[in-house]
C-alpha positions, 0 to 999 in steps of 0.5 A, spaced: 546 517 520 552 513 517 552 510 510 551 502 512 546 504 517 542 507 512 543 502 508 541 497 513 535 501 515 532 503 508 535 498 502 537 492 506 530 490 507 528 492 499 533 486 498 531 481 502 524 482 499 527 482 493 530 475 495 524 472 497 520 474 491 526 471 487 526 464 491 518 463 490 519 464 483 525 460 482 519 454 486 517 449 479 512 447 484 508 453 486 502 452 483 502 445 486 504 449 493 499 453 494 493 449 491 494 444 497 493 449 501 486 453 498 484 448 495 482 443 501 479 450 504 475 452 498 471 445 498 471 445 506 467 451 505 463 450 498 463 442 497 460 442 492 464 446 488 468 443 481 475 443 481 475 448 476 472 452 479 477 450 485 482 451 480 480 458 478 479 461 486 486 458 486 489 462 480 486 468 483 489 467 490 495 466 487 494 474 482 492 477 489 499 475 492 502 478 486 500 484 487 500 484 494 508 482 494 510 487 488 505 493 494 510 491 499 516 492 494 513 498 491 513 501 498 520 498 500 522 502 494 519 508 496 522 508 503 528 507 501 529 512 495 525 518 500 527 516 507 521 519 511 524 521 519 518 522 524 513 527 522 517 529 516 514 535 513 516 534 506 510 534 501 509 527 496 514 526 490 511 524 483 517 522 482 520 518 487 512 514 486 514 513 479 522 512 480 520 506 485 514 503 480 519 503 475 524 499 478 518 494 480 517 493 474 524 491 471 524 488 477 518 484 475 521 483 468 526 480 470 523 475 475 518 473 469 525 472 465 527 468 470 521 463 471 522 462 463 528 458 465 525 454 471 521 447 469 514 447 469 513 455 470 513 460 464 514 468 465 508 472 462 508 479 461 502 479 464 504 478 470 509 483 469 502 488 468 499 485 474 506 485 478 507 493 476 499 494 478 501 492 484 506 497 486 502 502 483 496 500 488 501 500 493 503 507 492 495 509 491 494 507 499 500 510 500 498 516 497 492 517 500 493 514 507 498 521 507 493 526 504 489 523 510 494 524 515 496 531 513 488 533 513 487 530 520 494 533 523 491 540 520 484 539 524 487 537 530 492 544 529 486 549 528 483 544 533 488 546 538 489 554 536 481 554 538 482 551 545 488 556 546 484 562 544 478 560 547 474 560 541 472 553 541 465 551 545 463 559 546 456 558 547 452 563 544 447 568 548 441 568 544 439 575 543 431 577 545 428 583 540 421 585 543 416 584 539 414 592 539 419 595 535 424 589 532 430 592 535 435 586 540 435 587 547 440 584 553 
């Protein structure tokens, strides 16, 4: 595969979502945004509910998609520094987890960085723990969704090299002892 075309495959969209997390940070009416939208269906469901219990469904929306956004980030950064083919053999690397959640941490840094400078947001380290949360959660699920696989690409191979043998459904005959003597007779 050609430089440019891995690029394109494997970091392009790293940096596209990089973008995009940019730009929503840079917006100095994100709260505002988002509770026009959660909060007219957190009272549609519970119209009785205080609007400071609105506003803390909303700021919990708003954590969810933190980590949801930095999952996505931390698997693009995986893909992007292992390159996984098509049924690719090579077990899990440790190291290329940690590299990619290192990186969305920086990443996460400098974006509070930059929310420090846009009029009504402040960066918070907090959001920095909770982004990097994100992509180590990301990477779990990941990790597991993995293991999952190779166990059930182990069972369906034993399950195949049973049908080839013919080992797989044999029936057994039951053996009959006589009741004089103990000994088994066909």
């Amino acid at each position: 595969m050609s430089r440019l075309r891995s690029f394109f495959k494997y970091w392009f969209p790293v940096m596209i979502w990089m973008v995009i997390i940019f730009s929503a940070s840079g917006d100095k009416d994100s709260f505002g945004r988002s509770s026009r939208i959660i909060g007219p269906l957190v009272h549609w469901l519970f119209p009785q509910m205080p609007e400071d219990a609105v506003n803390t469904i909303v700021t919990a929306v708003r954590k969810a998609a933190h980590l949801a956004e930095y999952a996505i980030l931390g698997l693009l950064l995986w893909r992007a520094m292992r390159k996984p083919v098509k049924r690719d053999p090579r077990p899990w690397s440790r190291g290329v987890a940690m590299r990619a959640v290192a990186l969305v941490a920086l990443y996460a840094a400098t974006d509070e960085l930059h929310q420090h400078f846009v009029p009504s947001r402040y960066g918070s380290f907090l959001d920095v723990l909770l982004d990097t949360t994100g992509a180590i959660l990301g990477l779990l699920l990941l990790w597991m969704l993995l293991k999952w696989r190779a166990r059930r690409i182990v069972r369906l191979a034993k399950n195949d090299a049973s049908i080839e043998t013919g080992t797989e459904h044999q029936e057994r005959k039951p053996q009959k002892t006589s009741p004089a003597d103990g000994s088994k007779s066909d």
